[in-house]
C-alpha positions in Angstrom: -3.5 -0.1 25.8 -4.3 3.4 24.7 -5.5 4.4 21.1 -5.2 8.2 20.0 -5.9 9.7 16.8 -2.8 11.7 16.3 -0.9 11.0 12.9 2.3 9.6 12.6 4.9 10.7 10.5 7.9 8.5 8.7 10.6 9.2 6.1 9.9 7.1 3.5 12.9 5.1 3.5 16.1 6.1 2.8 14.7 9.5 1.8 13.8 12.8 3.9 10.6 12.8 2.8 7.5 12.5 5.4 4.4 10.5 4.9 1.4 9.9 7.1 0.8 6.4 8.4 -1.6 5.1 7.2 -1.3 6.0 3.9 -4.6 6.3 1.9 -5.6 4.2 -0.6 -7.9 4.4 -3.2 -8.9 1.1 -4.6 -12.4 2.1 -3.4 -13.3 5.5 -4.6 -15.6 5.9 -7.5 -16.8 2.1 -7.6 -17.7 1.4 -3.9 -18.3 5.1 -3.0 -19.6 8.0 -5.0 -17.4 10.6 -6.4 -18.9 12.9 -3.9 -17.8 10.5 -1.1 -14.5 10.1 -2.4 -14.1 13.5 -2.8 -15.0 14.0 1.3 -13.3 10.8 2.6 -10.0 12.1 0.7 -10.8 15.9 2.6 -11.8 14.6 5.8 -8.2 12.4 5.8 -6.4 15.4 4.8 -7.9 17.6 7.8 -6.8 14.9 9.6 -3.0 14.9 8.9 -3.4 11.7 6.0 -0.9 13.5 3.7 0.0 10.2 1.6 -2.2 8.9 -1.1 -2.0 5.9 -3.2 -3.4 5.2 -6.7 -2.6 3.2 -9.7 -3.4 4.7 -13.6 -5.7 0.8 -14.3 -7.7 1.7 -11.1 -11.5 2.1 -11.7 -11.2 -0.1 -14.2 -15.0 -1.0 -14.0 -15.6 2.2 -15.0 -12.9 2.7 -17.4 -9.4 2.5 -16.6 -7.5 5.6 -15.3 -11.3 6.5 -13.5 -10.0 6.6 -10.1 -7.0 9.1 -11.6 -9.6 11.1 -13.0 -11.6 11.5 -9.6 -8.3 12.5 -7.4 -7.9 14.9 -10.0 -10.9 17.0 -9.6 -10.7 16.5 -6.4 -7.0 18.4 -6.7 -8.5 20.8 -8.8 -11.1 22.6 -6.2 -7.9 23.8 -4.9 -7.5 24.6 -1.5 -4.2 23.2 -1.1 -4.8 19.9 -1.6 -2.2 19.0 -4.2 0.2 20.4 -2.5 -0.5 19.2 0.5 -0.2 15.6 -0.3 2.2 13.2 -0.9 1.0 11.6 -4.4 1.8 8.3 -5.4 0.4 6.3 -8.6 1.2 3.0 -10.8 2.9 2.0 -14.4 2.7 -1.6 -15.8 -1.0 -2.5 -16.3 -2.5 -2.5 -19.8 -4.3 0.8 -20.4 -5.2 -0.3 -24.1 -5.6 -3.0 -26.3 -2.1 -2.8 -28.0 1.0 -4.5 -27.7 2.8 -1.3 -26.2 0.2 -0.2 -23.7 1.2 -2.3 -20.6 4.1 -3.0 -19.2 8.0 -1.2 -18.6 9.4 -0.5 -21.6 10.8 3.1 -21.9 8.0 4.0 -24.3 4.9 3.1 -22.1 6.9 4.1 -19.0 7.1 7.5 -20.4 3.8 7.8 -22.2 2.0 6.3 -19.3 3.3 9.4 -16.9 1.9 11.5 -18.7 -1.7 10.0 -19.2 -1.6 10.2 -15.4 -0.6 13.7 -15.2 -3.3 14.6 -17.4 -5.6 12.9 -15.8 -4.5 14.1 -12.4 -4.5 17.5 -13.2 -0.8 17.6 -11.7 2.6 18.8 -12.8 4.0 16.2 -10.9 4.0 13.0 -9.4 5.5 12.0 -5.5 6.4 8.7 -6.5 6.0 6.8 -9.4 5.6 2.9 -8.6 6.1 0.0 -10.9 2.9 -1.9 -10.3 5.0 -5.1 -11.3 7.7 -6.7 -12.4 8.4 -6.7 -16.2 10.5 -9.8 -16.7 11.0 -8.5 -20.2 12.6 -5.1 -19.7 15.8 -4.7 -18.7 16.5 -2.0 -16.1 18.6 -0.4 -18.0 16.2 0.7 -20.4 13.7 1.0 -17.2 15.9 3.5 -15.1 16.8 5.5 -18.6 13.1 6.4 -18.9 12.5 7.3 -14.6 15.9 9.4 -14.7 14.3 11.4 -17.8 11.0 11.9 -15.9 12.8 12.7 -13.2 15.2 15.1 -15.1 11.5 16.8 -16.2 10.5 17.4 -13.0 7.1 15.0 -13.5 8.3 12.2 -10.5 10.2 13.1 -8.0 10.9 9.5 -6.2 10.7 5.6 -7.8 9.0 2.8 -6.1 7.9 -0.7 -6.8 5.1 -3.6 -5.8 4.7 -7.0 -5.7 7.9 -7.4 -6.4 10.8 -10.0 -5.0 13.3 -9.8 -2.6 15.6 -10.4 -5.3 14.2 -8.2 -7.8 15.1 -5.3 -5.3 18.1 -5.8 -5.2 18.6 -6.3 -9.0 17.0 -2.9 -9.4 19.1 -1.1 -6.8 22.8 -2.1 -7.7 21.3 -1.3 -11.8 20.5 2.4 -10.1 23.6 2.5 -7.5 26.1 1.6 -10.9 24.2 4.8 -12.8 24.2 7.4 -9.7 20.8 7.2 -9.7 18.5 7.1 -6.3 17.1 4.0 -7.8 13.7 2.0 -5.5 12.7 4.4 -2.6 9.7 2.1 -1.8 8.1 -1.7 -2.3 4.4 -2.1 -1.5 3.5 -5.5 -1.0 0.9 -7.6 0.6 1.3 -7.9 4.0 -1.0 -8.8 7.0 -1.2 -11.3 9.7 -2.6 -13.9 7.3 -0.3 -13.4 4.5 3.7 -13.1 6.2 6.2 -15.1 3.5 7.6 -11.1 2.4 9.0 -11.5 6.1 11.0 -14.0 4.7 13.1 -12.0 2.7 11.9 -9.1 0.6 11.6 -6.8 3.8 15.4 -8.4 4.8 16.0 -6.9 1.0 13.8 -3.3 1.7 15.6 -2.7 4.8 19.3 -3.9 3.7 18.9 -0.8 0.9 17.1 1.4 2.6 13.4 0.9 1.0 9.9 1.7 2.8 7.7 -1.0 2.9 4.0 -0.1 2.2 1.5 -2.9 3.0 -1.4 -3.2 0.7 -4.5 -5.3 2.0 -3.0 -5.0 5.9 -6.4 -6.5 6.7 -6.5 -9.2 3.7 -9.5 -8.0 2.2 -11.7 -7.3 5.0 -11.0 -10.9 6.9 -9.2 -9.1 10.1 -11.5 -6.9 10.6 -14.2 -8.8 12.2 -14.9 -11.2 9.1 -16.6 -13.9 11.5 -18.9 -11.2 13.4 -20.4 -9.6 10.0 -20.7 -12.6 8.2 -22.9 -14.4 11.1 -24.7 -10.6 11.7 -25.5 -10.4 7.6 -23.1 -7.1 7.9 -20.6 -8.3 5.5 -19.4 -6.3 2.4 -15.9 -6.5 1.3 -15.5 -9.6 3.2 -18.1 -11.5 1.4 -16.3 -11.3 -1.6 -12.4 -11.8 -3.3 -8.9 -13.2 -1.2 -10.8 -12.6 2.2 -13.7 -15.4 1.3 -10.7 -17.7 -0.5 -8.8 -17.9 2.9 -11.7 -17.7 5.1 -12.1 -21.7 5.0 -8.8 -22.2 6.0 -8.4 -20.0 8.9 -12.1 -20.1 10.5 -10.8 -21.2 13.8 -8.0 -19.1 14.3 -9.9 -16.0 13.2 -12.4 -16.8 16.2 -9.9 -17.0 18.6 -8.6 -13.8 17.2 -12.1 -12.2 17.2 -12.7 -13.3 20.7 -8.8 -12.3 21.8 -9.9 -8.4 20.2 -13.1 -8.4 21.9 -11.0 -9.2 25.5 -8.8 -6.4 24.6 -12.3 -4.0 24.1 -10.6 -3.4 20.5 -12.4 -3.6 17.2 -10.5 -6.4 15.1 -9.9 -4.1 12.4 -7.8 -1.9 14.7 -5.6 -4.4 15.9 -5.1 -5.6 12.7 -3.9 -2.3 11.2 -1.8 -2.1 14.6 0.0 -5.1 14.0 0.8 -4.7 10.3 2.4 -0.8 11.8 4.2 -2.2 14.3 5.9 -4.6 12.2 9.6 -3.6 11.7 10.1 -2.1 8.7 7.2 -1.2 7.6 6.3 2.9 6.9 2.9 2.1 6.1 -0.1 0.0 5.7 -2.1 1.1 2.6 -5.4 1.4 3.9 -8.9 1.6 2.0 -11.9 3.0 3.7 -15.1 3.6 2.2 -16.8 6.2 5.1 -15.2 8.6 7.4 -15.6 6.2 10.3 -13.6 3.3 9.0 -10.9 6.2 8.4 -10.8 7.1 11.7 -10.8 3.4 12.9 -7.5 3.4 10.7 -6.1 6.6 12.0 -6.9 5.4 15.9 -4.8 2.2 15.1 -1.8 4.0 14.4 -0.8 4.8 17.8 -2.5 1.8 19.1 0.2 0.0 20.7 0.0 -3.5 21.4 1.4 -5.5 24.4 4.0 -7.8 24.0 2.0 -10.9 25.4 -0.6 -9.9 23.0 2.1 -10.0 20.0 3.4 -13.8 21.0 -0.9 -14.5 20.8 -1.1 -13.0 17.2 2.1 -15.5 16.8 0.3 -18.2 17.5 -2.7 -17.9 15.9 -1.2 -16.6 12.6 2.2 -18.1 12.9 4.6 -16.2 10.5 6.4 -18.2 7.6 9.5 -20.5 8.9 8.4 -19.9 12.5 9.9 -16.6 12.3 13.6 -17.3 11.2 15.6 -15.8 8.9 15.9 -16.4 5.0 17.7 -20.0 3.9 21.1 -18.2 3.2 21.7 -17.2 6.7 21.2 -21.2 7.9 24.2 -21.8 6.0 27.7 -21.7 7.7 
């Protein structure tokens, strides 16, 4: 196996439009790092050919939310190039205020909540606007009418969604496809060796229309990256905490036979994580979220990390995916 650091490039879905894998998310910046850091980690990844960034407008809520928007955003305004050098994405649906109207997809939050985030972001526009969920309330007619007017404006220039279902995609598409409108360009979704049901059908759904997949959490909160190692050595940080301590329990042994298969390989665990999640087919992009420069470039070596097929069928068994692999329960049926 070799591992580079070169940058790889993929149309985000259906589109023409090129983003970095991995793209960079930034969960992180402002609460685990300082804005300084932020502000470095986010230059040092654009030096390096990172030209996708991920945000959300609730993020940095334990500051207040629509922090982390705020910090990208003078970040963007030192200039330099950096807003147009990146491919911006952020997120509507969360509650940015106490009232009955200031969560969720209705055509008057959609709308309003763009333009908090523009404001915030010190941006005239946005690279793609993600539904953070799905609003079981609001009907997609009255979601696509607000997207095509933002669109129409100029302030988004592509429409994605997360944690949503296979079936929801599809819902979503044929509403756009009966309007003439480009409709979902992109799902991001949980997705890492620990956590495989999407495999089951939602990526069947993304790739059937022509819609990038973006993992979030590619290394379930720290636990594939060497959870075992840092926990024993008092190193621990991320991992000590959230979904990577729930499922820890539950997959002790097969995360030391994974530990002890990266360490045969002479890879860090977190590598071969990330390596897995890319090579996954059709996936764009995990969603990655460093805190220093060196976990960045562990992320950035991953991507042309290629893994061996015998190495694959291992991963297989230690983390076997959901139905042993097989297709969704439609296609058993004659």
């Amino acid at each position: 196996m070799t591992a580079r650091t070169d940058v790889v490039y993929k149309s985000l879905g259906r589109t023409a439009l090129q983003v970095s894998t991995p793209c960079l998310g930034t969960l992180n910046l402002g609460v685990r790092t300082t804005e300084d850091e932020g502000h470095a980690l986010m230059d040092h990844a654009l030096d390096n050919g990172v030209n996708f960034v991920d945000t959300a407008d609730t993020y940095g809520w334990q500051v207040h939310r629509g922090y982390t928007e705020e910090l990208i955003g003078r970040w963007f305004a030192q200039g330099g190039g950096r807003r147009e050098r990146v491919v911006l994405g952020t997120k509507v649906f969360g509650a940015m205020g106490d009232g009955p109207n200031d969560g969720g997809l209705s055509a008057r939050h959609i709308v309003a909540a763009c333009e908090d985030s523009l404001r915030r972001l010190r941006t005239d526009w946005i690279d793609l606007y993600q539904m953070h969920h799905v609003d079981r309330r609001a009907p997609w007619e009255e979601i696509w009418q607000a997207m095509e007017l933002l669109v129409a404006q100029g302030k988004v220039r592509y429409v994605g969604t997360s944690n949503f279902a296979g079936w929801h995609l599809a819902a979503a598409q044929e509403s756009a496809t009966r309007r003439h409108f480009l409709g979902v360009v992109s799902e991001q979704c949980v997705y890492n060796l620990v956590t495989r049901h999407v495999e089951l059908e939602l990526i069947p759904a993304a790739r059937a229309y022509g819609i990038a997949v973006l993992a979030w959490s590619p290394l379930h909160g720290g636990l594939l990256g060497g959870a075992l190692r840092k926990l024993a050595d008092g190193t621990a940080v991320k991992t000590a905490q959230g979904r990577a301590m729930e499922a820890l329990d539950g997959h002790r042994s097969a995360l030391a036979a994974y530990e002890k298969l990266c360490a045969e390989l002479g890879e860090p665990p977190a590598r071969v994580g990330l390596a897995w999640v890319m090579s996954r087919p059709g996936v764009t992009a995990p969603v990655i979220g460093p805190r220093t420069v060196e976990q960045l470039d562990d992320a950035l070596r991953a991507a042309c990390l290629e893994l061996p097929e015998e190495v694959l069928t291992r991963l297989d068994e230690l983390f076997p995916p959901v139905g042993k692999g097989g297709p969704a329960p439609e296609a058993w049926c004659w």
